[in-house]
N, C-alpha and C positions, 0 to 999 in steps of 0.2 A: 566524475559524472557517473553516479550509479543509478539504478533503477530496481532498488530492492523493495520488492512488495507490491510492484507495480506491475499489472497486466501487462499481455503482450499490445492489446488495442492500445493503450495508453503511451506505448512506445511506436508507434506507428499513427503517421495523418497525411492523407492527401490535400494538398493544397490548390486551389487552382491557379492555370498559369497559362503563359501562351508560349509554344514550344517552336523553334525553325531549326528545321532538320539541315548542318550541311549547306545552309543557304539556301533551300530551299523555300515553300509557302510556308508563312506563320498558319497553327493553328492550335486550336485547345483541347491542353494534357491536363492531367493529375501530375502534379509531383509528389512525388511519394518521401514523405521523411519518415525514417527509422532512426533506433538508438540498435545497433548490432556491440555486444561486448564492448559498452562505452563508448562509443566511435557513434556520429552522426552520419546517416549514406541518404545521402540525395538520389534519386532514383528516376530521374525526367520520363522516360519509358516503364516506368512500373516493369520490368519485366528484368533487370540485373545484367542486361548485357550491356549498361551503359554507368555509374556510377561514381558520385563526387562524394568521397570520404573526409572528415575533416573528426581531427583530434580535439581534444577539452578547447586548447589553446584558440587553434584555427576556430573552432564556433565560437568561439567567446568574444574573439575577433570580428566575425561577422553578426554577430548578435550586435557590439556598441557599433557598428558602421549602418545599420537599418535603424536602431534606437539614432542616430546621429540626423538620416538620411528623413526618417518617416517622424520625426519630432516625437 
């Protein structure tokens, strides 16, 4: 999974989403996807002190389970 030639905006998109902190109130975040040195990081808090990392594999994984889930 490279990203050669490609801007850093290009590797970077906020998605919108509804976030519950902890069990706490649902309410609405960005989720921040990045490509960091090949690696996808999910970032719910935009802010890095909270982060789901996933390799080639694992996204690829989760890529056909939404293609499966969202038709």
């Amino acid at each position: 999974m490279t990203n050669e030639g490609r801007s850093g905006r290009a590797r970077r998109k906020a998605i919108p989403a509804l976030y519950s902190l902890h069990r706490g109130p649902v309410g609405f975040a960005n989720l921040m996807v990045s490509v960091v040195d090949g690696t996808i990081v999910l970032d719910p808090q935009v802010t890095g002190s909270c982060v789901i990392t996933l390799e080639e594999e694992a996204a690829c994984e989760l890529r056909d389970m939404l293609r499966e889930w969202l038709g």
